[in-house]
C-alpha positions in Angstrom: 0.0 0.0 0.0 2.9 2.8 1.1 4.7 1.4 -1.9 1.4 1.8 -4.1 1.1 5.9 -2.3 4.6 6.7 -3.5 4.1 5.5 -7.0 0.8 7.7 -7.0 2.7 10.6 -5.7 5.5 10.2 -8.0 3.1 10.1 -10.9 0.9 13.5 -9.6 4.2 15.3 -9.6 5.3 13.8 -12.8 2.2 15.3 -14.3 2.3 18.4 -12.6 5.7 19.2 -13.5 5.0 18.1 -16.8 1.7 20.6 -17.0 3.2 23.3 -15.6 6.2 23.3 -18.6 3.7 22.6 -21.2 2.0 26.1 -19.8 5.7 28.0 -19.5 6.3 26.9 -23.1 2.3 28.0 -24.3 3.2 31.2 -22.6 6.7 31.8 -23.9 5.7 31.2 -27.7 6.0 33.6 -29.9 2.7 34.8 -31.3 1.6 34.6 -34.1 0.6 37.1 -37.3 -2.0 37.9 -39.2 -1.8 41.0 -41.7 -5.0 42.1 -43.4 -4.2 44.7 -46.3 -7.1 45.9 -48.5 -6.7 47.3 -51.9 -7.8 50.4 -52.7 -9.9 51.4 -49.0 -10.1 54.8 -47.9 -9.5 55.9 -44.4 -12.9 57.1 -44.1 -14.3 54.0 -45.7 -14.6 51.9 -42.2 -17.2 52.9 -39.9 -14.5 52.8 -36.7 -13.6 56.0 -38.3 -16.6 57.1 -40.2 -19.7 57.5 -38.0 -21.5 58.5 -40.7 -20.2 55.6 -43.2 -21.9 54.4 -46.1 -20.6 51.5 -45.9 -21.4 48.5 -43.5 -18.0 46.9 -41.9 -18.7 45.6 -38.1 -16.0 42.7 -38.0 -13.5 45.8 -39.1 -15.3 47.7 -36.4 -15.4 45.0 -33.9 -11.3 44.8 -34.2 -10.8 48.3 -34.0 -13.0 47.9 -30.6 -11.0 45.2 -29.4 -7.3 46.6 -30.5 -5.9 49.8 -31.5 -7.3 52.2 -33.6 -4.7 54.8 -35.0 -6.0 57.8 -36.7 -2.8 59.2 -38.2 -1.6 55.9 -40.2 -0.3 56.5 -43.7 0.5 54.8 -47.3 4.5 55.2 -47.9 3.0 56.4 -51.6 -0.2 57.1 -53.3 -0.6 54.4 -55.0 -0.2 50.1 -54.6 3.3 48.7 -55.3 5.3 50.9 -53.3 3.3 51.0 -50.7 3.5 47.1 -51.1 7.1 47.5 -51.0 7.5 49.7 -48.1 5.2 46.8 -45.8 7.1 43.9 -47.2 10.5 45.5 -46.6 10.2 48.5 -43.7 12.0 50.3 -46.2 10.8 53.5 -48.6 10.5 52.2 -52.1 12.3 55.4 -53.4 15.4 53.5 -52.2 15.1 51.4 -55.2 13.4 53.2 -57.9 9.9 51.6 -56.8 7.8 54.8 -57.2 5.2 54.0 -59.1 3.0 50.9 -59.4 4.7 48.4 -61.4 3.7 49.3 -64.7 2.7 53.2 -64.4 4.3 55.4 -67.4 2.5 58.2 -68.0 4.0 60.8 -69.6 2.8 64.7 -69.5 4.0 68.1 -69.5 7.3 66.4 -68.7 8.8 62.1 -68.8 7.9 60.9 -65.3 10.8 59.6 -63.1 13.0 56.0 -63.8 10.9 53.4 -62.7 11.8 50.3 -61.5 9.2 47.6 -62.2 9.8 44.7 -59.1 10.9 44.6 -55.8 14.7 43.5 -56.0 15.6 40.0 -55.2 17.9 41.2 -52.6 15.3 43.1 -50.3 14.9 41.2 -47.3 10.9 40.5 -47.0 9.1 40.5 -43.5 8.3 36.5 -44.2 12.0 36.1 -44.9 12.8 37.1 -41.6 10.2 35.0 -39.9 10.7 32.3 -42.1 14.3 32.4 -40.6 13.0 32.2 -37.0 11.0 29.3 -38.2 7.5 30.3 -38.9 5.5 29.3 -41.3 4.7 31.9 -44.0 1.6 32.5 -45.7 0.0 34.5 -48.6 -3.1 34.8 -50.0 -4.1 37.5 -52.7 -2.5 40.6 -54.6 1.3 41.0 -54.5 1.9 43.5 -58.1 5.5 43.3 -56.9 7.5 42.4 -59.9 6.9 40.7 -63.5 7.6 37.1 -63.2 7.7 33.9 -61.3 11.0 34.5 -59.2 9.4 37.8 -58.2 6.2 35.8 -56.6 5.4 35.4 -52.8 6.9 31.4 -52.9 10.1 32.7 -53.9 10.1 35.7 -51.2 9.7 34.0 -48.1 6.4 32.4 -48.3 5.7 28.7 -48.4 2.5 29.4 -49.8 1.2 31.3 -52.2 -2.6 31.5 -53.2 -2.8 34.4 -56.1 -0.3 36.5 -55.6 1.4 37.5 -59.2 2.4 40.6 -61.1 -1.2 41.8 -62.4 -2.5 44.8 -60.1 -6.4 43.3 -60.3 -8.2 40.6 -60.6 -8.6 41.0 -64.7 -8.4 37.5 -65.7 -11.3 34.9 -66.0 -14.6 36.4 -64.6 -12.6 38.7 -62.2 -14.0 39.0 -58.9 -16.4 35.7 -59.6 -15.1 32.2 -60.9 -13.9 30.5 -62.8 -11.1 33.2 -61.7 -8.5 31.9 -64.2 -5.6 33.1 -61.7 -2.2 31.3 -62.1 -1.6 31.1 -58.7 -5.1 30.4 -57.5 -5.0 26.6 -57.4 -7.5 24.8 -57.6 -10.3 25.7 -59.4 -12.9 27.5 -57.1 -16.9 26.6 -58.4 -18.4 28.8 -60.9 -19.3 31.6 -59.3 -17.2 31.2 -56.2 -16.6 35.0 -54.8 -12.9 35.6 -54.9 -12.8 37.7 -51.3 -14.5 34.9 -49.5 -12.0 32.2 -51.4 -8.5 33.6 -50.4 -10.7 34.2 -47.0 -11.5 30.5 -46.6 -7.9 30.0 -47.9 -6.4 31.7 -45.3 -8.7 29.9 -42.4 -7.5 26.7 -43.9 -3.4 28.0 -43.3 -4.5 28.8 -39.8 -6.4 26.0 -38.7 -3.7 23.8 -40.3 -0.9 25.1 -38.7 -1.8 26.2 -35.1 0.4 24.2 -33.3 3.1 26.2 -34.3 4.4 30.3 -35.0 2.8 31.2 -38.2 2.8 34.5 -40.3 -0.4 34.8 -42.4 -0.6 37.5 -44.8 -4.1 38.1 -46.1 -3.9 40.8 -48.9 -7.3 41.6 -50.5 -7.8 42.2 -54.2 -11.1 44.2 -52.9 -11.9 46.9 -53.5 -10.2 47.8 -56.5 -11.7 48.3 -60.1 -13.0 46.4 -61.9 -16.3 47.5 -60.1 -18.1 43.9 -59.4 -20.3 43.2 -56.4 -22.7 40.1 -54.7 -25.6 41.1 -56.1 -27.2 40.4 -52.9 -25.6 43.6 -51.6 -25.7 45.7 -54.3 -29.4 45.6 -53.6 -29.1 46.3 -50.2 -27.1 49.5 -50.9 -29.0 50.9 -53.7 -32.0 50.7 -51.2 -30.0 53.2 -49.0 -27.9 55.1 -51.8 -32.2 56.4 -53.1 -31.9 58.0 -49.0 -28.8 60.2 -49.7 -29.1 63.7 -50.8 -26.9 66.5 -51.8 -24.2 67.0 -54.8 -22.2 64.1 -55.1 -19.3 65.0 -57.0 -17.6 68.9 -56.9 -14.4 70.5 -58.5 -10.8 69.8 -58.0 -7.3 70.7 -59.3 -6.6 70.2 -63.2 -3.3 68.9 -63.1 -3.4 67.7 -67.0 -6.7 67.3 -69.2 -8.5 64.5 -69.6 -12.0 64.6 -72.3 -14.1 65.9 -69.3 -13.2 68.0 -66.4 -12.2 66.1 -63.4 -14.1 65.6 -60.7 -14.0 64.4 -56.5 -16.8 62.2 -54.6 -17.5 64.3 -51.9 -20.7 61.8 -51.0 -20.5 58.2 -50.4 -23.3 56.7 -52.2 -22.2 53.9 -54.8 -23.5 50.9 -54.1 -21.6 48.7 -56.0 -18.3 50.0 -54.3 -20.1 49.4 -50.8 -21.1 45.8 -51.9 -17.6 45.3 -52.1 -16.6 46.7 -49.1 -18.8 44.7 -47.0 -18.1 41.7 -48.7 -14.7 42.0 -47.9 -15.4 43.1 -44.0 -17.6 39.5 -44.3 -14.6 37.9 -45.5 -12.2 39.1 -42.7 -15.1 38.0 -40.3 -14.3 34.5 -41.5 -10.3 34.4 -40.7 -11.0 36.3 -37.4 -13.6 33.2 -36.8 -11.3 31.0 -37.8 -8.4 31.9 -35.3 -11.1 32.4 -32.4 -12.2 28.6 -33.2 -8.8 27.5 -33.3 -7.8 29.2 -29.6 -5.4 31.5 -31.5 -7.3 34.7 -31.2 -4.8 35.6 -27.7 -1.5 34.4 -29.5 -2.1 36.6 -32.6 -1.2 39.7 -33.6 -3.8 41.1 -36.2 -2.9 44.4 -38.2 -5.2 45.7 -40.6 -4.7 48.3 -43.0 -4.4 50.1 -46.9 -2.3 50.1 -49.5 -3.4 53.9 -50.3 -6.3 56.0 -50.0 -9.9 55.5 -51.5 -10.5 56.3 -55.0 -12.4 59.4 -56.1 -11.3 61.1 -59.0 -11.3 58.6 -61.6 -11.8 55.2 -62.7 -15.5 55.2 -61.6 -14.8 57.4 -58.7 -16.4 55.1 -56.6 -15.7 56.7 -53.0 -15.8 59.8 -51.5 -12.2 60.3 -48.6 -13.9 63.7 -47.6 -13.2 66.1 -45.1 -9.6 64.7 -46.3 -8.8 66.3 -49.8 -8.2 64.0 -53.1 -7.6 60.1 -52.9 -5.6 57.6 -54.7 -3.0 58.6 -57.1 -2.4 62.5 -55.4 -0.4 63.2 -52.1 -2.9 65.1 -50.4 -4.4 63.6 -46.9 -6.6 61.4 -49.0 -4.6 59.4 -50.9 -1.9 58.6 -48.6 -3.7 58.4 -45.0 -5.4 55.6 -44.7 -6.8 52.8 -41.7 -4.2 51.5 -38.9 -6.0 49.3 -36.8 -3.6 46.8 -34.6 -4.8 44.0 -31.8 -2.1 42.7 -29.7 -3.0 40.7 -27.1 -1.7 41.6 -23.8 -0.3 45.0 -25.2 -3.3 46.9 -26.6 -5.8 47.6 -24.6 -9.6 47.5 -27.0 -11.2 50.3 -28.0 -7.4 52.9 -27.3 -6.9 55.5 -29.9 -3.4 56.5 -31.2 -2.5 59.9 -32.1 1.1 58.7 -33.2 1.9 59.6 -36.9 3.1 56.1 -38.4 3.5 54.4 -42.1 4.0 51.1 -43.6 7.7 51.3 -43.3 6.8 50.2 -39.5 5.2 47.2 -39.7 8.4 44.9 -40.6 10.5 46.4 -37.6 7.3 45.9 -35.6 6.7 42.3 -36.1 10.5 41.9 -35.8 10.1 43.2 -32.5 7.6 40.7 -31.6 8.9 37.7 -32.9 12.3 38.5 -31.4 14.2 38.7 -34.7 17.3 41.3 -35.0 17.0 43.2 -37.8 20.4 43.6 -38.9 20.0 45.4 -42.5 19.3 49.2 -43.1 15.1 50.0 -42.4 13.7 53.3 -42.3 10.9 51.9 -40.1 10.3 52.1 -36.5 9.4 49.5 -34.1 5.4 50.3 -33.1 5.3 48.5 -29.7 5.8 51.1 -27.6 2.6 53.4 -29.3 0.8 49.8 -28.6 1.5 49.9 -25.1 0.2 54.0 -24.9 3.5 55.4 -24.8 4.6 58.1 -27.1 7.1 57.3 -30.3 10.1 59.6 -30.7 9.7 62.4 -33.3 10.4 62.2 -36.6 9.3 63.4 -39.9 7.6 61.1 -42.7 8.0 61.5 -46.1 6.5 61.0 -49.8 8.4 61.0 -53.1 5.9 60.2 -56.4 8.1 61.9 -59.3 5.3 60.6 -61.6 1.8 61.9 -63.1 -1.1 59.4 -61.6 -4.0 57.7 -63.6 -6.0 59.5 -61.0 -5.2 62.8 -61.8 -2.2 63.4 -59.3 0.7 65.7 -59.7 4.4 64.4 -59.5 5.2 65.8 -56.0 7.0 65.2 -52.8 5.9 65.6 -49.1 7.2 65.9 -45.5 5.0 65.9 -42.2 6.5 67.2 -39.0 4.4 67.2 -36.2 1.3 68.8 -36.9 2.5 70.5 -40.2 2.6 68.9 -43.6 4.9 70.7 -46.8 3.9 69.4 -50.2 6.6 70.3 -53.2 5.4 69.8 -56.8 8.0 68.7 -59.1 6.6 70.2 -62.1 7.7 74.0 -60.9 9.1 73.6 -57.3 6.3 75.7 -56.1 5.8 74.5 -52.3 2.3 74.3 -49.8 2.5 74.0 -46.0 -0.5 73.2 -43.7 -1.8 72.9 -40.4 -3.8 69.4 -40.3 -5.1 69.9 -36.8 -6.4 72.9 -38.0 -7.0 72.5 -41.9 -7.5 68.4 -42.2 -8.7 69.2 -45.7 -5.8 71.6 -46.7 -7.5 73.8 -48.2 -5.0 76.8 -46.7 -1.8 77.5 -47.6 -0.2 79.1 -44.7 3.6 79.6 -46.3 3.4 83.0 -46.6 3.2 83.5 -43.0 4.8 80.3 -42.1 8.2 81.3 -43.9 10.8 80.1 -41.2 8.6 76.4 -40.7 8.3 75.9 -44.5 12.4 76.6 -45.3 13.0 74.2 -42.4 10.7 71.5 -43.6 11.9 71.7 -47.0 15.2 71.9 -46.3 14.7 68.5 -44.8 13.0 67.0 -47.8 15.8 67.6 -49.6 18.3 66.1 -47.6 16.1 63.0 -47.3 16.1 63.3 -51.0 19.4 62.6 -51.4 19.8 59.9 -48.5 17.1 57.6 -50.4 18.7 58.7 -54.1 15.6 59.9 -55.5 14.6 60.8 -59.1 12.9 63.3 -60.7 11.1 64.5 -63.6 13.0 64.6 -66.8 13.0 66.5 -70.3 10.2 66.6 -72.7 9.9 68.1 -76.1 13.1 70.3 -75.4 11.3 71.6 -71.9 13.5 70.6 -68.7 11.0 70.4 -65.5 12.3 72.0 -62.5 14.7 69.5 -60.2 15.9 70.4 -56.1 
């Protein structure tokens, strides 16, 4: 009988021990990632920070209520494969020539800029890294970061890949419904399969197959760029509530080089097509948040949600409105380059905080670095987020904008620099320069140089210099007529 006790004990102590290392090593994994980045949304586009949104997006919503909601979150550019570039790597795509997206060569008044047309094989990707550290790597949707196969997610870090290529948009097959005729996209979805909720099921799959160990998951939406497609189901619902909305829905902005018609903004959002789009895609990430609460990840992942660019407006449809910020996509005003930050991390954020901290996508590489406890050992020009997740202030620094090129969407080639609470825009066409308040002018609509003089030299004075630490290009000759260059 003692003999029997002892063996009991032993075995109680053995499995207490063995318990009580299983939790240390739950506790001391690393967590996990999940990176949510829609095509084509405007900030204003999500009702955590529209209130008075067109558009329905609760699961959006719901994460912003449950993480970290930051309202001065920018694109590194105006429009998608810098941007892309800047997330992938934490470093500005002017570094390498990537200013434009990866096929963008419009010529004007004056030859745009050099462009390079892929993300060179020797930038150092974000899965790369974690890959490295031993996770396992994960991407579903739009990449647009270079022309060929050795360009594509499997060959940047990724063990899988489920549509990323080089087109920009789903323009294959029948687009946004199958058959989707995507050469990445394997297998075949059923006719009529909606492509949001397939690279949405995708990714669920990825998680629930691999929660037993650190994975990155990398969720990048097609949605909501052109072509204009939507579930017919919804485009119902929203033309029900687009006969409710009143007032002038389009008014006049800048003519930076003609077009047949004079170009217009949104300044109301009422297209219901656009808004079938976006909810389908807010349904969609309602499925891979699902999926990691059903597989007891949801407190072991960090989810970051965000933009390539700002919402378009001024072209191609014009399908949503960014107001009170001016412009969208393609132009380097507020609305084409601020766009939605949200970021849950569990035991770090606290749901429902609000940031004030200027970031851009340069910071999400070093930030998930951080986390995962891998050394960054190359040259980034991104900072590591943690700190703003925990409350705390980031040190001060200025972010910049280089996009030496002339935009489908009616953009100028320009530059810009935001310090604090001021922002300096520099056209490259003339040199002329704009400085605004955004806590007081959100819309910049005021030019306060003239009495700003001293802030204005500073601020450009610093553009420049960053110009030259990056190598950037400029506008070149046309027809005999040499643009102005700093």
């Amino acid at each position: 009988m003692i003999l029997r006790k002892c063996l009991l004990s032993i075995l109680i102590l053995a499995t207490v021990s063995q318990l009580a290392r299983f939790a240390q090593a739950e506790s001391e994994r690393l967590p996990n990632f999940l990176v949510i980045v829609v095509d084509d949304l405007g900030y204003m586009d999500i009702g955590a920070n529209n209130p008075n949104c067109f558009y329905d997006t609760p699961n959006i919503d719901g994460l912003a209520s449950s993480g970290m909601r930051f309202t001065d979150g920018y694109a590194t550019n105006p429009v998608c494969s810098p941007t892309r570039f800047s997330l992938m790597t934490g470093r500005y795509p002017t570094r390498r020539q990537c200013t434009n997206f990866f096929s963008g060569k419009r010529s004007c008044k004056y030859h745009p800029a050099e462009l390079n047309d892929r993300m060179p094989l020797d930038e150092i990707t974000i899965a790369q890294a974690l890959h490295d550290k031993g996770y396992a790597t994960f991407f579903a949707g739009k990449w647009h970061l270079g022309p060929s196969k050795e360009y594509f997610p499997q060959n940047r870090g990724f063990d899988v890949n489920m549509g990323g290529h080089h087109k920009g948009g789903p323009y294959t097959g029948k687009k946004y419904f199958a058959p989707f005729e995507n050469p990445e996209l394997n297998p075949e979805s059923p006719t009529g399969e909606h492509l949001p909720d397939r690279l949405a099921s995708e990714t669920a799959t990825f998680i629930r197959e691999h929660k037993q160990q650190p994975f990155l998951a990398y969720l990048s939406f097609y949605s909501v760029h052109t072509p204009l497609m939507g579930r017919a189901d919804l485009v119902e619902k929203y033309n029900q509530r687009a006969s409710d909305v009143e007032g002038n829905v389009f008014e006049a902005e800048e003519q930076v080089f003609l077009t047949k018609d004079v170009r217009k903004v949104r300044v109301i959002q009422n297209h219901a097509v656009y808004a079938a789009m976006v909810e389908a895609t807010d349904q969609a990430i309602g499925k891979v948040l699902e999926q990691l609460e059903a597989s007891g990840l949801t407190e072991n992942t960090v989810v970051v949600f965000t933009s390539d660019h700002g919402g378009l407006c001024t072209s191609e449809g014009s399908p949503t409105s960014n107001m009170p910020l001016r412009c969208g996509k393609g132009w380097i005003y507020e609305g084409g380059i601020r766009v939605p930050w949200i970021v849950r991390y569990p035991g770090v954020t606290l749901g429902g905080s609000v940031s004030h901290e200027p970031l851009n996508s340069n910071d999400l590489f070093p930030t998930i670095a951080a986390a995962a406890e891998v050394k960054v050992e190359h040259e980034i020009d991104g900072v590591n987020l943690i700190p703003a997740l925990s409350g705390n202030e980031l040190s001060e620094r200025p972010l910049f904008w280089h996009y030496p090129h002339y935009s489908n969407q009616g953009g100028f080639p320009g530059g810009a620099i935001r310090e604090g609470k001021f922002k300096l825009v520099e056209r490259y066409e003339d040199g002329r320069v704009h400085l605004y308040n955004l806590e007081e002018d959100i819309g910049e609509q005021t030019d306060i140089t003239s009495t700003n003089l001293d802030v204005a030299k500073h601020m450009r004075d610093r553009l420049h210099e960053w110009y030259k630490t990056v190598d950037a290009r400029f506008l070149r000759e046309k027809n005999g007529q040499t643009p102005w260059s700093p």
